[in-house]
C-alpha positions in Angstrom: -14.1 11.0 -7.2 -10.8 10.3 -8.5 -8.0 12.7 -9.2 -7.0 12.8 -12.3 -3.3 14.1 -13.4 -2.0 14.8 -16.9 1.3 14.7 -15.9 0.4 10.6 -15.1 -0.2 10.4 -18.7 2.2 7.1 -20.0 3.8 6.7 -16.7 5.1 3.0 -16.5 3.2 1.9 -13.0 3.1 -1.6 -10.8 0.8 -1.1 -8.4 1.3 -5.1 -5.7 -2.0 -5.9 -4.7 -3.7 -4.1 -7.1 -7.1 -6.1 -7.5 -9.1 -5.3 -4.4 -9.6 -2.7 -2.2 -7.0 0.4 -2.0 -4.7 -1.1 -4.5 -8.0 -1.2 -6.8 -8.8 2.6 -6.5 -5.1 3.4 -6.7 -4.9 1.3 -10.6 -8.4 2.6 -11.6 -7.0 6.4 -10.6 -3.4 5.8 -12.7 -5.9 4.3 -15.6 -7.9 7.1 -15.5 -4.9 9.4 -15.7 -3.3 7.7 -18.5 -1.4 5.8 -17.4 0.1 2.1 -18.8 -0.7 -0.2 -15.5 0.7 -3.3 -14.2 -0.7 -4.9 -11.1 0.0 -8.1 -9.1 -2.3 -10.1 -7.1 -2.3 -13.7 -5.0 -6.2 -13.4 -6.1 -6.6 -14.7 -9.5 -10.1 -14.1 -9.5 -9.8 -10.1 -8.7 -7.0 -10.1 -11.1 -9.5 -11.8 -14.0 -12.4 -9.0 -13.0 -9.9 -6.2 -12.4 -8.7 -7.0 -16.4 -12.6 -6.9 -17.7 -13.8 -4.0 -15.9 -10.3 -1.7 -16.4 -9.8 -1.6 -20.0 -5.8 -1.9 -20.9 -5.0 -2.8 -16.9 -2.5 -5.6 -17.6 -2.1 -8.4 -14.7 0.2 -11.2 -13.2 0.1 -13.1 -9.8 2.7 -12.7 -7.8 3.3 -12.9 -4.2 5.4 -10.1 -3.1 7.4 -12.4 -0.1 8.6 -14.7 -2.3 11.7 -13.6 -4.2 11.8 -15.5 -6.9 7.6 -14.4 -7.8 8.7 -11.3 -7.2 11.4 -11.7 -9.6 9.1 -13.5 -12.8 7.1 -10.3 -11.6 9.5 -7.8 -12.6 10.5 -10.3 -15.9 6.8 -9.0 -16.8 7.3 -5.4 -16.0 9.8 -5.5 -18.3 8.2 -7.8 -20.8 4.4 -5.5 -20.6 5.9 -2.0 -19.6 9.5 -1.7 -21.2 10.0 -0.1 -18.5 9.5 1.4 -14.9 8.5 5.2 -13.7 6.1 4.4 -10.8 6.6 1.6 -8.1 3.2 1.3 -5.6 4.3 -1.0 -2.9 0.3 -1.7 -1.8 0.7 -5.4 -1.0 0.1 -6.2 3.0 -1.6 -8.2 5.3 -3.6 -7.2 8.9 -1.6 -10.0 10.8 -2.6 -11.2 14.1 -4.9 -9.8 16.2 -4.2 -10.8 20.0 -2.0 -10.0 22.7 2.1 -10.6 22.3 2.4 -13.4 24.4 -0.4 -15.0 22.2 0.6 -14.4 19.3 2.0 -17.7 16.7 5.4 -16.7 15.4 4.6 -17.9 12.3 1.6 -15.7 12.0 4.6 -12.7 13.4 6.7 -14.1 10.3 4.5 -13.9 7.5 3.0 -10.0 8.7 6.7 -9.3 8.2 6.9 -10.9 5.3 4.4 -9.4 3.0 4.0 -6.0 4.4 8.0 -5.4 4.6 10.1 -7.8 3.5 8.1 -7.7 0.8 8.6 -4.0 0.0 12.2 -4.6 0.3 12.0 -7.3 -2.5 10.0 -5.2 -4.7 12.1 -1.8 -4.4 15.1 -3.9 -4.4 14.5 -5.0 -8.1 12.6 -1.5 -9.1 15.4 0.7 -8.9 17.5 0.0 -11.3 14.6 0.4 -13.6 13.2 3.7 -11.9 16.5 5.0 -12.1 15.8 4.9 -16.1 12.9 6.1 -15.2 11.5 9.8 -16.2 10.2 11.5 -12.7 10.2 7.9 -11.2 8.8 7.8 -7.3 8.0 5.0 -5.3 5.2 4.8 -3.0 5.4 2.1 0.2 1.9 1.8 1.6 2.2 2.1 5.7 -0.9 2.3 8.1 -1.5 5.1 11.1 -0.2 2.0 12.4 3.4 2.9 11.2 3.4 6.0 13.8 1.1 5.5 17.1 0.9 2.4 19.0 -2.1 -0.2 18.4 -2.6 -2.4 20.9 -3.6 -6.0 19.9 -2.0 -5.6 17.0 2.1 -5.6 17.4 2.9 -7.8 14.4 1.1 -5.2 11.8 2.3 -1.9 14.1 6.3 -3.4 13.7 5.8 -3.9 10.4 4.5 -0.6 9.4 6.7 1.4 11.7 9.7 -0.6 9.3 8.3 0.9 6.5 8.3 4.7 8.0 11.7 3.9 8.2 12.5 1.6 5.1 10.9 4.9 3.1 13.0 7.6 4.8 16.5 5.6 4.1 15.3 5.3 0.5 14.2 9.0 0.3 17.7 9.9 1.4 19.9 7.0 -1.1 17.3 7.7 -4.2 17.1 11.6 -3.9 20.3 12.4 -5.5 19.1 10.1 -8.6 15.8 12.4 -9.1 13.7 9.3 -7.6 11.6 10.2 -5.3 10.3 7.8 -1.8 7.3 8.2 0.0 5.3 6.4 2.8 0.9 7.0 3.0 0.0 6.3 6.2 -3.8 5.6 6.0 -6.2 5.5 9.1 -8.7 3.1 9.1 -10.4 2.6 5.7 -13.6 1.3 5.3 -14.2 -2.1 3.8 -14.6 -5.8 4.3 -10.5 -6.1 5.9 -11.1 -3.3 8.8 -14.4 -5.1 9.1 -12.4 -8.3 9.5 -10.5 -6.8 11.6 -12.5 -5.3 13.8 -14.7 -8.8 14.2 -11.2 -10.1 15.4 -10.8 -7.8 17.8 -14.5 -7.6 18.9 -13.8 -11.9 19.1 -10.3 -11.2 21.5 -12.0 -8.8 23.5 -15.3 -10.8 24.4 -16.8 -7.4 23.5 -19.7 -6.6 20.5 -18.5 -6.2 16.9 -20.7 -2.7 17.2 -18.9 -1.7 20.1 -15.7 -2.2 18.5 -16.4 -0.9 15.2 -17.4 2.5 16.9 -14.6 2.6 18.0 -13.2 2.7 14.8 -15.1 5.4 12.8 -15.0 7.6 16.3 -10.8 7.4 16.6 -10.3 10.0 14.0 -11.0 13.7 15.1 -13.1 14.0 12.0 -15.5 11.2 13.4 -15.3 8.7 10.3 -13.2 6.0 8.6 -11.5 7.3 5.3 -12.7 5.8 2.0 -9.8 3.9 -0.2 -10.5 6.9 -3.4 -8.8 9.1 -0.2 -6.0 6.7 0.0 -5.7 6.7 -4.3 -5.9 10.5 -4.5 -2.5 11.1 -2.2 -0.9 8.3 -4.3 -2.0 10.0 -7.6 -0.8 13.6 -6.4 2.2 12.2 -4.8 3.3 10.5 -7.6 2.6 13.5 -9.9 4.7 16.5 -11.0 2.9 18.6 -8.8 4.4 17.0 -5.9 7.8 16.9 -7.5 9.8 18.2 -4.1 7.7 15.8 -1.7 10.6 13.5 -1.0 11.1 11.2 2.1 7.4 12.2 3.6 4.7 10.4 5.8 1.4 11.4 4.3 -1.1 10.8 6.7 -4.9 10.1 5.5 -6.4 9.8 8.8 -8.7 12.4 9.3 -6.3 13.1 12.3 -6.0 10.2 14.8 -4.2 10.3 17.5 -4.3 7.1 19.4 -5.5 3.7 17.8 -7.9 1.2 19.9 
């Protein structure tokens, strides 16, 4: 079940990589709400089914670590949404699974690309629009990943550690302006990428996809992967007036892990 938050009612939203998975939930919760929703996608095809099954959802591929897709993005934001009050910087990658001296630096490169530089280029261009914004916020999509180690997975780990830190230094330049900067931190969430994931690893480790995948659902104190409506609900109340002193936070949806395999 989706929140749903009256205060979201008209809010001008982009939501990057918001035709699959958590980005999905997160659009279908600010529809819900009221909300006027813009999302982005390299996935045409989600983006055409994300438009038929979300009635008034508008859509635009863009690629969020290129700067000038990123820019014809925010051309649209201004062209479908007049406007700006919410940025949801979803868009990210897994990266490379494998050990560091394994790992392609190209396949290094693009991880940072997408899941921070990519940030960067978004917020970048967002806030001079948030600034006109009424209760604007920005949300930057980390991972448990962005706090504990996870071995195996160094590119990903870096690149959400940067945006813990990317987040914090925004909370602190944006606070004064009313705008408000958080990071969620999700555990793992179940779906076909941790699956990916997890056959990746299971593939690295000459070990048993099963094996592996326990491992997953059993990190977490509370015995179980979070769902991506767990990941959309702390975006909807974070971005919503009852949350309108929650500046500069990591909001953890783990279930409470405290070491990643």
């Amino acid at each position: 079940m989706l929140l749903k938050d009256a205060s979201l009612a008209g809010k001008r939203v982009l939501v990057t990589a918001g035709a699959n998975g958590i980005g999905l939930a997160i659009t279908r919760g600010f529809i819900q709400s009221g909300a006027k929703v813009l999302i982005c996608d390299v996935d045409e095809k989600s983006l055409r089914e994300a438009q038929a099954n979300l009635p008034g959802v508008m859509t635009t591929v863009a690629d969020v670590a290129d700067e000038q897709s990123v820019e014809r993005l925010f051309a649209q934001v201004d062209a479908q949404l007049g406007g700006l009050d919410i940025l949801i910087n979803n868009a990210g990658i897994a990266g490379p699974t494998g050990t560091v001296e394994n790992l392609n630096l190209a396949d290094w490169n693009r991880t940072l690309a997408v899941n921070i530089t990519g940030q960067f280029l978004c917020a970048r261009l967002a806030v001079p629009r948030l600034r006109k914004g009424k209760n604007a916020s920005m949300i930057n999509l980390s991972s448990a990943a962005g706090h504990l180690g996870f071995p195996g997975r160094s590119a990903y780990a870096a690149s959400k550690w940067a945006v813990v830190g990317f987040t914090k230094s925004l909370a602190l330049e944006l606070g004064p302006a009313g705008i408000r900067v958080n990071a969620i931190l999700p555990g793992a969430v179940d779906g076909p990428r941790i699956r990916a994931v997890i056959a990746a690893k299971a593939a690295s480790l000459g070990k048993p996809v099963e094996e592996i995948a326990h491992g997953y659902e059993s990190q977490a104190a509370m015995g179980s992967m979070v769902s991506v409506e767990d990941i959309a609900n702390m975006v909807l109340f974070a971005t919503g007036d009852y949350a309108r002193h929650v500046n500069g936070q990591e909001l953890v949806v783990d279930g409470y892990t405290q070491a990643l395999i």
